[in-house]
DRENPA-3360 file (N, C-alpha, C; in nm, 2 decimals, always signed):
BEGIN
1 = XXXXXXXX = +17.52/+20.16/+7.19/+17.52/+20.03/+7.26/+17.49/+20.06/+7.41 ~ +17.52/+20.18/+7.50/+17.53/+20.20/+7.61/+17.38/+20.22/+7.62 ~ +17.34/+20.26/+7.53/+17.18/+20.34/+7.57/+17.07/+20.23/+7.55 ~ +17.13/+20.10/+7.45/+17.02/+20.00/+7.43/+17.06/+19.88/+7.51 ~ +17.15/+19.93/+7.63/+17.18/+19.80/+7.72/+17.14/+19.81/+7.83 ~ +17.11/+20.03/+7.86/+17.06/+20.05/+8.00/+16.87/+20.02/+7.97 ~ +16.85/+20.05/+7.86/+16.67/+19.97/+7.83/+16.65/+19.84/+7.82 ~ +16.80/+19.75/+7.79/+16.79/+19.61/+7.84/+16.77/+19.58/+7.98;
9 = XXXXXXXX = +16.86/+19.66/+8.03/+16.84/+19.64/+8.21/+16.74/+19.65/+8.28 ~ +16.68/+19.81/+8.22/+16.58/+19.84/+8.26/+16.41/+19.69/+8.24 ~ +16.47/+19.65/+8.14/+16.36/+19.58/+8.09/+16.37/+19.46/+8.22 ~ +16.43/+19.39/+8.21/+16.49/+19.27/+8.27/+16.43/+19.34/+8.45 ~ +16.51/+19.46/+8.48/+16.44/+19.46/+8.62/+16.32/+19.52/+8.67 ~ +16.19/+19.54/+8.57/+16.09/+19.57/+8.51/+16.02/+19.44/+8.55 ~ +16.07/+19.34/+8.46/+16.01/+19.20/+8.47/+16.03/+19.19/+8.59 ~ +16.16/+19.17/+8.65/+16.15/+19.08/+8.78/+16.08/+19.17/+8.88;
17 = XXXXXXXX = +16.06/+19.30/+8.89/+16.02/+19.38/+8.94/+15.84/+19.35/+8.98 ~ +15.84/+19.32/+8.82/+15.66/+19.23/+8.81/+15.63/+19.08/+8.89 ~ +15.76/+19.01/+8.83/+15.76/+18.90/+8.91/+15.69/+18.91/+9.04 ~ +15.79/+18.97/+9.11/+15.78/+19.02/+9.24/+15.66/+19.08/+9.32 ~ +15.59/+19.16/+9.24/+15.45/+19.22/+9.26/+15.36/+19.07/+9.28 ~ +15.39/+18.99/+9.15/+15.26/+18.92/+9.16/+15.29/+18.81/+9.27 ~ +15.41/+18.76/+9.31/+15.40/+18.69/+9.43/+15.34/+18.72/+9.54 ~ +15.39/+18.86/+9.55/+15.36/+18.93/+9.64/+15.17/+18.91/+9.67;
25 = XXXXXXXX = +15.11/+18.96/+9.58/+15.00/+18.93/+9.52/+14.96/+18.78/+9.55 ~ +15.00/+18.73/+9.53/+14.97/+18.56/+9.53/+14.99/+18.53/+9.69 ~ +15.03/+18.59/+9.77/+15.07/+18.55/+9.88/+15.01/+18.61/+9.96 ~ +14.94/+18.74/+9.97/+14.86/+18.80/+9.98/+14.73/+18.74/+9.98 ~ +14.69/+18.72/+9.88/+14.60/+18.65/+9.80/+14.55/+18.48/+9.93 ~ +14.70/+18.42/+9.91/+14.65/+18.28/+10.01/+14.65/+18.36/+10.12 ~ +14.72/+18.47/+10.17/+14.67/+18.51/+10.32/+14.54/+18.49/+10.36 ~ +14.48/+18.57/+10.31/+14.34/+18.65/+10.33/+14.24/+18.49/+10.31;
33 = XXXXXXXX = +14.27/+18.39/+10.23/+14.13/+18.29/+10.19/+14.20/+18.23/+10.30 ~ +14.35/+18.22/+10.35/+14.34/+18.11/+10.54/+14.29/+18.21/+10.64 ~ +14.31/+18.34/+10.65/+14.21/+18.45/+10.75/+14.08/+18.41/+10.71 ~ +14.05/+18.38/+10.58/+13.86/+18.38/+10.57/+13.82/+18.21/+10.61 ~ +13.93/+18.11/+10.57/+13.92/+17.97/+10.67/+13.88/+17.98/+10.81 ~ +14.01/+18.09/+10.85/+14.03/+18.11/+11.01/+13.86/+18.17/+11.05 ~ +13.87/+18.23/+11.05/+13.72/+18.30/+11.05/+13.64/+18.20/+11.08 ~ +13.60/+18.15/+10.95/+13.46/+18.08/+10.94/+13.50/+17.95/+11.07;
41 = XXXXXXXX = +13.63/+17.89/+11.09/+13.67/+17.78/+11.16/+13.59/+17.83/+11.33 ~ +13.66/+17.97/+11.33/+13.62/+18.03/+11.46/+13.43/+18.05/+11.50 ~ +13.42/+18.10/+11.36/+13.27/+18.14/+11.40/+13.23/+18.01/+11.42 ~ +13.22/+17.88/+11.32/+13.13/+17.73/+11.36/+13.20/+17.66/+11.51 ~ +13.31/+17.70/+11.59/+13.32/+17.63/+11.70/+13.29/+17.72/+11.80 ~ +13.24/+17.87/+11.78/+13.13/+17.95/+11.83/+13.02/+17.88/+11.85 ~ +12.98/+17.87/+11.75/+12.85/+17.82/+11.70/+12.79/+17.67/+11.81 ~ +12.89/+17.60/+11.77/+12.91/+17.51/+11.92/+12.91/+17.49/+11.99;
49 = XXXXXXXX = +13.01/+17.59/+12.06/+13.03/+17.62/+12.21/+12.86/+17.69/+12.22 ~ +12.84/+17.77/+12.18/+12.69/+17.80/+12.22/+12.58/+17.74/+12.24 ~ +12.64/+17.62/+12.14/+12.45/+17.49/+12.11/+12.47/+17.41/+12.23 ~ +12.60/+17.37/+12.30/+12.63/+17.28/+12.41/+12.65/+17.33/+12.55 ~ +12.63/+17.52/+12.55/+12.62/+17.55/+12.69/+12.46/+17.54/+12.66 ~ +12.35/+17.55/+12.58/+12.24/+17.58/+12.59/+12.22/+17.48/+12.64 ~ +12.23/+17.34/+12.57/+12.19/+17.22/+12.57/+12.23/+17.19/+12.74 ~ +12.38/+17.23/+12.77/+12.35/+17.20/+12.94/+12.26/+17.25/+12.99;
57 = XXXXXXXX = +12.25/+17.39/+12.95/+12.15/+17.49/+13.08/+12.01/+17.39/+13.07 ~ +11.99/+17.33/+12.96/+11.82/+17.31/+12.95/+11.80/+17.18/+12.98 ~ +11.97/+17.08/+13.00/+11.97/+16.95/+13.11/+11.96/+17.01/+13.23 ~ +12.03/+17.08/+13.23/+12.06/+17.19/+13.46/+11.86/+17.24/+13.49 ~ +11.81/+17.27/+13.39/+11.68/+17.37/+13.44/+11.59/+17.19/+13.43 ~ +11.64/+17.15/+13.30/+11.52/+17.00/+13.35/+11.57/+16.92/+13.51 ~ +11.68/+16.91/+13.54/+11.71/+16.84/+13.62/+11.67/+16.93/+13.78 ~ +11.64/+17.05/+13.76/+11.61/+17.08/+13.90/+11.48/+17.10/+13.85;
65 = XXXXXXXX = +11.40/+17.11/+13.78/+11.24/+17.11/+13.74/+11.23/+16.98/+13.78 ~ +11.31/+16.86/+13.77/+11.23/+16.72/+13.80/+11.23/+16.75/+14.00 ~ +11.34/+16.77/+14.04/+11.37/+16.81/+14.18/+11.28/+16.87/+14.25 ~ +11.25/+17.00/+14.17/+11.13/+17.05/+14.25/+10.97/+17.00/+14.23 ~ +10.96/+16.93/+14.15/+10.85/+16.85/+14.12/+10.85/+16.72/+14.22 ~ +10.96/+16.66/+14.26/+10.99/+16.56/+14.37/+10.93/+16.61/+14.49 ~ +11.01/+16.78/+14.52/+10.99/+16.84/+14.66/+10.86/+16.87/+14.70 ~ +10.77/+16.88/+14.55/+10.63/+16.93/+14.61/+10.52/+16.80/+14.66;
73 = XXXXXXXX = +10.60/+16.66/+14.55/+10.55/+16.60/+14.59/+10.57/+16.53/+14.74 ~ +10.71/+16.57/+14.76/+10.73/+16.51/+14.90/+10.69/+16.60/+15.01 ~ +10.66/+16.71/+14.98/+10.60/+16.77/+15.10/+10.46/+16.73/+15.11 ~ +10.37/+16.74/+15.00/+10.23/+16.66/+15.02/+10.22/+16.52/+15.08 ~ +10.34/+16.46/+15.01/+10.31/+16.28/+15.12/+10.37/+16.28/+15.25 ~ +10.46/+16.36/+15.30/+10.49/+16.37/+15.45/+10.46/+16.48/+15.49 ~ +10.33/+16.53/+15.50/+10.27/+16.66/+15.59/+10.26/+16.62/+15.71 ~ +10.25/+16.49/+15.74/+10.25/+16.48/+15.86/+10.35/+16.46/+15.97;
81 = XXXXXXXX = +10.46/+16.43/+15.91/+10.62/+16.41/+15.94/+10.63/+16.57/+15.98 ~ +10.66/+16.64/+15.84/+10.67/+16.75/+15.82/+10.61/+16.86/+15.93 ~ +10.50/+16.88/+15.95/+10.40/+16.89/+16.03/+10.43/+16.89/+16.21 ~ +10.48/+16.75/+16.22/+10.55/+16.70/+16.35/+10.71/+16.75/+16.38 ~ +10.73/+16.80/+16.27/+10.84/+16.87/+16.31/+10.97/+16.71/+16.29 ~ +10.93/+16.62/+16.29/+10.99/+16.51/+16.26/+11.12/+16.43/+16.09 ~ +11.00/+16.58/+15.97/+11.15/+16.57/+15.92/+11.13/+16.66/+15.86 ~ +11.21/+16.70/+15.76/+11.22/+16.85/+15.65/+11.25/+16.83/+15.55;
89 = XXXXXXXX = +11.25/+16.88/+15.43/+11.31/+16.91/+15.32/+11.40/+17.01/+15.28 ~ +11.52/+17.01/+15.21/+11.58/+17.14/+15.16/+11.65/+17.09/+15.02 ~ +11.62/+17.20/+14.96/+11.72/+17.22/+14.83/+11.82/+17.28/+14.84 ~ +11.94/+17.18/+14.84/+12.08/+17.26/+14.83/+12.17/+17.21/+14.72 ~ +12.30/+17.26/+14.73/+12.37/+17.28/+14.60/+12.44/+17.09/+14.56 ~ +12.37/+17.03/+14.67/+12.37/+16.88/+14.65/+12.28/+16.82/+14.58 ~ +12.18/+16.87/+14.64/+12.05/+16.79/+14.56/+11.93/+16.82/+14.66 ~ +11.82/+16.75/+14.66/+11.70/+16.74/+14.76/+11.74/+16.64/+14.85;
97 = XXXXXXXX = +11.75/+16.71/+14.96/+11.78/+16.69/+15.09/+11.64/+16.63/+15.15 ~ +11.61/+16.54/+15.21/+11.49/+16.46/+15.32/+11.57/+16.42/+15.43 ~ +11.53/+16.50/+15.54/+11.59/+16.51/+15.66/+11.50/+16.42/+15.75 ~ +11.52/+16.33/+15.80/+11.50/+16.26/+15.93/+11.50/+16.23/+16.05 ~ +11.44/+16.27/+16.17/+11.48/+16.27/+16.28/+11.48/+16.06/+16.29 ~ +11.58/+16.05/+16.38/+11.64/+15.92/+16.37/+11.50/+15.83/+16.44 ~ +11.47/+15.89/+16.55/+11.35/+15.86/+16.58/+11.22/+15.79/+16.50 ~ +11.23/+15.84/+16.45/+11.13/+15.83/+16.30/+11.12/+15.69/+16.29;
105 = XXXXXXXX = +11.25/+15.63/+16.26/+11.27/+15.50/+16.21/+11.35/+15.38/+16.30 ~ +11.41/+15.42/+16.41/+11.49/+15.34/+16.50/+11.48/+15.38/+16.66 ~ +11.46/+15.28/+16.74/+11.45/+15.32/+16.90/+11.57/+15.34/+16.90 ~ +11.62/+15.39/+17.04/+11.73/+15.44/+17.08/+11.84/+15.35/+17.06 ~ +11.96/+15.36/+17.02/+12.06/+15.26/+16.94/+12.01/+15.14/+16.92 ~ +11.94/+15.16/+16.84/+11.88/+15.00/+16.71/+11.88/+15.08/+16.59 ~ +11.92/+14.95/+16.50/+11.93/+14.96/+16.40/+11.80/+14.90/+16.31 ~ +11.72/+14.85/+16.35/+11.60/+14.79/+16.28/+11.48/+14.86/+16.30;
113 = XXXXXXXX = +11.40/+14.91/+16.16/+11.30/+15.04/+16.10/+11.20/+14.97/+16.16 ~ +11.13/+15.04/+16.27/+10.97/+15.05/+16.36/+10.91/+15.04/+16.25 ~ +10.82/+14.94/+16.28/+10.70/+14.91/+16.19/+10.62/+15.05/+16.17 ~ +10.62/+15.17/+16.27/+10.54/+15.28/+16.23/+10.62/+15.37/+16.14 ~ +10.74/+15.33/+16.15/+10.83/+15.42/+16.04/+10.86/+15.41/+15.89 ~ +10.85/+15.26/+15.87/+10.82/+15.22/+15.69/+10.76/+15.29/+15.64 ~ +10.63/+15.35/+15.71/+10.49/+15.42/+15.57/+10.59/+15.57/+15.53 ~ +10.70/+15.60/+15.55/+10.76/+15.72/+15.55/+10.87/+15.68/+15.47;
121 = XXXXXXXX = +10.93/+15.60/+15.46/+10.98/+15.55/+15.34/+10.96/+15.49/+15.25 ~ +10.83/+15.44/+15.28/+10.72/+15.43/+15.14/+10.68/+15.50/+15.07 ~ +10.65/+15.63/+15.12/+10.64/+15.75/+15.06/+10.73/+15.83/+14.98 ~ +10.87/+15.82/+15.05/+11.00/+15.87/+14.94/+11.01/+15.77/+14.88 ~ +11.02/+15.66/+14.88/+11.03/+15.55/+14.78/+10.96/+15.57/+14.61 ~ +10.84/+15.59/+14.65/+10.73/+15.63/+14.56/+10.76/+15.74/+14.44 ~ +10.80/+15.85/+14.48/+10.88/+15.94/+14.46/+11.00/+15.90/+14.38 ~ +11.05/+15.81/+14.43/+11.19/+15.80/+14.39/+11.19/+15.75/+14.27;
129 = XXXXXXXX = +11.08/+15.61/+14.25/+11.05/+15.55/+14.16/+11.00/+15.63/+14.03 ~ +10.91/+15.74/+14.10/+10.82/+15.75/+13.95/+10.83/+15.92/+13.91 ~ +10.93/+16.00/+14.01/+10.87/+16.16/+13.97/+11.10/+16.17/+13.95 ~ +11.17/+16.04/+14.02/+11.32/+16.06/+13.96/+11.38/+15.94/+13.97 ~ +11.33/+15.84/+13.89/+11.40/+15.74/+13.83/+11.56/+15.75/+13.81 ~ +11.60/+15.86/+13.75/+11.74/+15.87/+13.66/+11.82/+15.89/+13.81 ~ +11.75/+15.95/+13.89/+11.90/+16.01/+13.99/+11.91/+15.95/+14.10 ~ +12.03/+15.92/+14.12/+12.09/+15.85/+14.24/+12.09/+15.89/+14.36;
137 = XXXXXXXX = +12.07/+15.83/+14.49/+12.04/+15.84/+14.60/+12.15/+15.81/+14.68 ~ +12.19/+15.91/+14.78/+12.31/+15.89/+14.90/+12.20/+15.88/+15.03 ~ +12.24/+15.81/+15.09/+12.13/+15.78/+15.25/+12.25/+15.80/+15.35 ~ +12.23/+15.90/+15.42/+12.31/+15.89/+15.56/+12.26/+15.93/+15.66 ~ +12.36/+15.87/+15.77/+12.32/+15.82/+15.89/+12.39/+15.94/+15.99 ~ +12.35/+15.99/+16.08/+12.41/+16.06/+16.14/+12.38/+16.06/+16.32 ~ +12.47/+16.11/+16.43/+12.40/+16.07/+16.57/+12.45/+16.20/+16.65 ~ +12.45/+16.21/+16.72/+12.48/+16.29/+16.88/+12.64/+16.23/+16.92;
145 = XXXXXXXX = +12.68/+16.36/+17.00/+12.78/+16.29/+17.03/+12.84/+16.21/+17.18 ~ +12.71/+16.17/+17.20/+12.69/+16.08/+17.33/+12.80/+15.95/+17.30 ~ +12.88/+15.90/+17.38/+12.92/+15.78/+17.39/+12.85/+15.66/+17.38 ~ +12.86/+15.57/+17.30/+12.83/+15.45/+17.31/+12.80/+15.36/+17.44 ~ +12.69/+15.35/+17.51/+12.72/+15.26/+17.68/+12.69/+15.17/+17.68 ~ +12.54/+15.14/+17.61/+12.47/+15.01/+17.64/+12.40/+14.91/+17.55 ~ +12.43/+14.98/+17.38/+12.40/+14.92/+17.27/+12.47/+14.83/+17.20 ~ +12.62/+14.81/+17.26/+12.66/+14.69/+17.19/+12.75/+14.76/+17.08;
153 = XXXXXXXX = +12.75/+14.88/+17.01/+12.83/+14.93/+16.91/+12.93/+15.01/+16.96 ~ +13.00/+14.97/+16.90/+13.18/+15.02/+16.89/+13.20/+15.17/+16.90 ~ +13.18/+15.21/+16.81/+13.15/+15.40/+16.82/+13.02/+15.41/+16.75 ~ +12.98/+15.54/+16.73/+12.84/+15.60/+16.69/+12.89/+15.60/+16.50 ~ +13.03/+15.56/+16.48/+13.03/+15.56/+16.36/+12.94/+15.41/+16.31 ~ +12.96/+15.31/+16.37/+12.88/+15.18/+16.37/+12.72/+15.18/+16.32 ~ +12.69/+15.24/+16.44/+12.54/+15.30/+16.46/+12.47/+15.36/+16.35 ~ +12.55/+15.51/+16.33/+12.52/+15.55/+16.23/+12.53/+15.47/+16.04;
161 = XXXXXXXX = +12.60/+15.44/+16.04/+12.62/+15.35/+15.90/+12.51/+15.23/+15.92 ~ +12.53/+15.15/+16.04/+12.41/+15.06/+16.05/+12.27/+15.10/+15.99 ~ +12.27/+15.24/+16.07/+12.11/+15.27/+16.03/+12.11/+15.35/+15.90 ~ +12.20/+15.38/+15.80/+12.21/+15.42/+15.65/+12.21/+15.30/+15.60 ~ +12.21/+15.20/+15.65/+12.26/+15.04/+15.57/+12.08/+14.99/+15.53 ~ +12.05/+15.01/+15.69/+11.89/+14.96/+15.69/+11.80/+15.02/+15.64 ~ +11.83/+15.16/+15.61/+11.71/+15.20/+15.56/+11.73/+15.18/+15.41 ~ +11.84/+15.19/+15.34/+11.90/+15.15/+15.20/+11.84/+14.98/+15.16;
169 = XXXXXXXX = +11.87/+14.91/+15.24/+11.80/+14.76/+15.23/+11.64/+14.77/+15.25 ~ +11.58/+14.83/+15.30/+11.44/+14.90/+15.32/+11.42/+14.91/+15.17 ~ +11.45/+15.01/+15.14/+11.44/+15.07/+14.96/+11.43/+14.99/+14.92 ~ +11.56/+14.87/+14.90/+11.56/+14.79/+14.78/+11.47/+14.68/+14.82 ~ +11.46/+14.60/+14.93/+11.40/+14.49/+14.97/+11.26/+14.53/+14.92 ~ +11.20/+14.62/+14.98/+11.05/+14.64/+14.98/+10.97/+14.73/+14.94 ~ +11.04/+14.80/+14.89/+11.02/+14.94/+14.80/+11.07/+14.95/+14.69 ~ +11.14/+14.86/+14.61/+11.18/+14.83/+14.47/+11.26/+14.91/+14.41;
177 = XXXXXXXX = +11.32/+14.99/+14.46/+11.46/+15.14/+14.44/+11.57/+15.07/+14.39 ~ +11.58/+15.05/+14.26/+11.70/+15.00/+14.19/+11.83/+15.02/+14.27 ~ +11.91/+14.90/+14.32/+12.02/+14.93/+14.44/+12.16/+14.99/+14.34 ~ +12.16/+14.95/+14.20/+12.27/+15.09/+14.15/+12.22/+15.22/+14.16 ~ +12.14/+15.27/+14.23/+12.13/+15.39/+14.21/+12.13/+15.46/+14.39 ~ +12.17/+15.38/+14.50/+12.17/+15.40/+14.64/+12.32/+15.37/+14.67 ~ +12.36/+15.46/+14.78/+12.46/+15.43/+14.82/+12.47/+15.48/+14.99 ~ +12.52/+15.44/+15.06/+12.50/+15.43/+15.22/+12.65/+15.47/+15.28;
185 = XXXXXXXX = +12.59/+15.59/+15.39/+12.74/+15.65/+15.47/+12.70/+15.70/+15.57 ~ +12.82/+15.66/+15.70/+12.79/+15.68/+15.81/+12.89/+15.80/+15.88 ~ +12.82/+15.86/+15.93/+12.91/+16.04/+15.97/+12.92/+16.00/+16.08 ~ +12.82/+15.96/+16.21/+12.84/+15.94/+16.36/+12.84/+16.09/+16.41 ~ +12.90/+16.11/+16.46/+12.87/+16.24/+16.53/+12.91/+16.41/+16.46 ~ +13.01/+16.30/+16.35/+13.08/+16.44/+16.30/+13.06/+16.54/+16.18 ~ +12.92/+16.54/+16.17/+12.87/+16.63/+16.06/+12.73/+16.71/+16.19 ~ +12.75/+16.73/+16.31/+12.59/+16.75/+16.36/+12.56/+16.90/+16.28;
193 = XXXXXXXX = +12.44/+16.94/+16.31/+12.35/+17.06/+16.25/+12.33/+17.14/+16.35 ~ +12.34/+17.09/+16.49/+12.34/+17.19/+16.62/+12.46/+17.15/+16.71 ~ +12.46/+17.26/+16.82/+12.53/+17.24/+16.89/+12.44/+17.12/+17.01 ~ +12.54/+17.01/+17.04/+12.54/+16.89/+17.10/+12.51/+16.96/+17.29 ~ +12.43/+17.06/+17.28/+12.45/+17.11/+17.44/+12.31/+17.12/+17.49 ~ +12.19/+17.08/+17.42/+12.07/+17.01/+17.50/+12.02/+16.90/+17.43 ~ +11.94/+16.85/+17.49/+11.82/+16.74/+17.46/+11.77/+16.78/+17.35 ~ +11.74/+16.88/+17.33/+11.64/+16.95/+17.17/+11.75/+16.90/+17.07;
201 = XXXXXXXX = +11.87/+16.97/+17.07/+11.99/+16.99/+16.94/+12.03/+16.88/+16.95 ~ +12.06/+16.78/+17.07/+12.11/+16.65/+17.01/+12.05/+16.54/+16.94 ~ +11.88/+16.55/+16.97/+11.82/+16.54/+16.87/+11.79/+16.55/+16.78 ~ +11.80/+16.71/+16.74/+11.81/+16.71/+16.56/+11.98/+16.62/+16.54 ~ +12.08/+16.64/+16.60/+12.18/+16.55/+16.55/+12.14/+16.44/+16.50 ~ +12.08/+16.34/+16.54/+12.00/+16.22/+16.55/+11.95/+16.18/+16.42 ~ +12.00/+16.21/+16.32/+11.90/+16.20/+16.22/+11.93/+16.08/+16.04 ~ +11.85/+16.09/+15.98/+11.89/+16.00/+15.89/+11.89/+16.09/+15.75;
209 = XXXXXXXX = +11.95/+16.13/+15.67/+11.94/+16.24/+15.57/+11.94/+16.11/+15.40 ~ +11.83/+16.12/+15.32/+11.83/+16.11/+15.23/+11.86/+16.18/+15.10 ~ +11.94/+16.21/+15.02/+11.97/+16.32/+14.93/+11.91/+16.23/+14.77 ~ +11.86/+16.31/+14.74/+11.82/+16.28/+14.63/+11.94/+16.39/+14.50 ~ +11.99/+16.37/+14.41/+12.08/+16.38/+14.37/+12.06/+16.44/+14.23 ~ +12.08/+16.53/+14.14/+12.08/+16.56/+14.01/+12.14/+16.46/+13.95 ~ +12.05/+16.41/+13.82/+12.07/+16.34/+13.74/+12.19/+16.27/+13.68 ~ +12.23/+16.37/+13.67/+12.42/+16.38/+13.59/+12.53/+16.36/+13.70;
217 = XXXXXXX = +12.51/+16.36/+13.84/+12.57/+16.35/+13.93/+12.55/+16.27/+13.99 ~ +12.67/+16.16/+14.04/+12.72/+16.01/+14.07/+12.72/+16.05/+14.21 ~ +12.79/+16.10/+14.28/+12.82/+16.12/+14.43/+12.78/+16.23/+14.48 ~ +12.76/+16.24/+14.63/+12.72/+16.40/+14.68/+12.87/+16.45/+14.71 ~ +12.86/+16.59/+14.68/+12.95/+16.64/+14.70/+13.02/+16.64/+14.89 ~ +13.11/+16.69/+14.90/+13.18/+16.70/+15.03/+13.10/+16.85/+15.09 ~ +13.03/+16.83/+15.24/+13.02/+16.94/+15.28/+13.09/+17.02/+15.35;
% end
């Protein structure tokens, strides 16, 4: 009896012994097919993340391909601006910069665009319309930091915004620049590009800055 009870036991903890293998086995088993889920989950939002940095890089390379396509054209229609030393172009991490000496477009504290100065904003206009439709335009106004004496305006902050206002109403009045896509700001003395210590540098302070803007981007950044 003793010897056919310990091959009962034995039997009994045999089975559960099996039992136990094949859960084991079975649990094993779901491991490995949620690692082979996990996997494949990982590799297709790889896969993703890849297709959507490309897809930016090839919006970022079109949007400054349209920019510098703008720049070349705006340097051919203002060679003569350009030329005169009267305004510039730059590509920065803003957008295409059209720099204006204030002159260009307003006598000394006025705000109303010299009939010799429109054909120069007809020219970026042109531009604006047909080589970057999509991108939005910031116009600002900037001055010297001479006091206010004899023009009637409050501070140069006045001034300045005045003449980012007028040449923005310019655009839209008579050069057809869709006005959701312009926006107007006045700095007054406190963004200048030289030191305010001759007649030359407070001059370039003087100026009107058009930024032409990447596509995707609503405001210019802070300098």
């Amino acid at each position: 009896m003793n010897h056919r009870l310990m091959i009962f036991l034995f039997l009994i903890m045999f089975a559960l012994s099996g039992c136990s293998y094949i859960q084991k086995a079975r649990r094993t088993d779901d491991l490995e097919i949620e690692n082979q889920n996990l996997r494949a989950r990982i590799a297709q939002l790889q896969k993703e993340k890849t297709k959507e940095v490309e897809h930016l890089v090839r919006e970022k390379d079109r949007e400054l391909s349209e920019l510098e396509k703008a720049k070349l054209e705006l340097e051919d229609a203002l060679k003569k601006e350009i030329g005169n030393y009267k305004a510039k172009l730059e590509m920065t991490e803003r957008g295409l910069v059209i720099t204006f000496l204030s002159e260009v477009f307003f006598d000394s504290g006025k705000d109303v665009i010299r009939e010799d100065g429109k054909g120069s904003l007809q020219k970026v206009a042109e531009v604006l319309n047909q080589n970057v439709p999509n991108s939005n335009v910031a116009i600002e106004g900037h001055t010297d930091n001479q006091p206010i004496k004899y023009s009637g305006w409050k501070t140069n902050w006045e001034l300045s915004s005045a003449r980012a206002l007028a040449v923005l109403h310019y655009l839209v009045d008579e050069c057809n620049v869709k006005p959701t896509r312009l926006s107007a700001n006045g700095y007054g003395e406190y963004r200048p590009v030289a030191a305010n210590d001759t007649k030359e540098n407070m001059q370039k302070n003087r100026r009107v800055e058009i930024v032409i803007l990447p596509s995707k981007i609503s405001k210019v950044k802070a300098n």
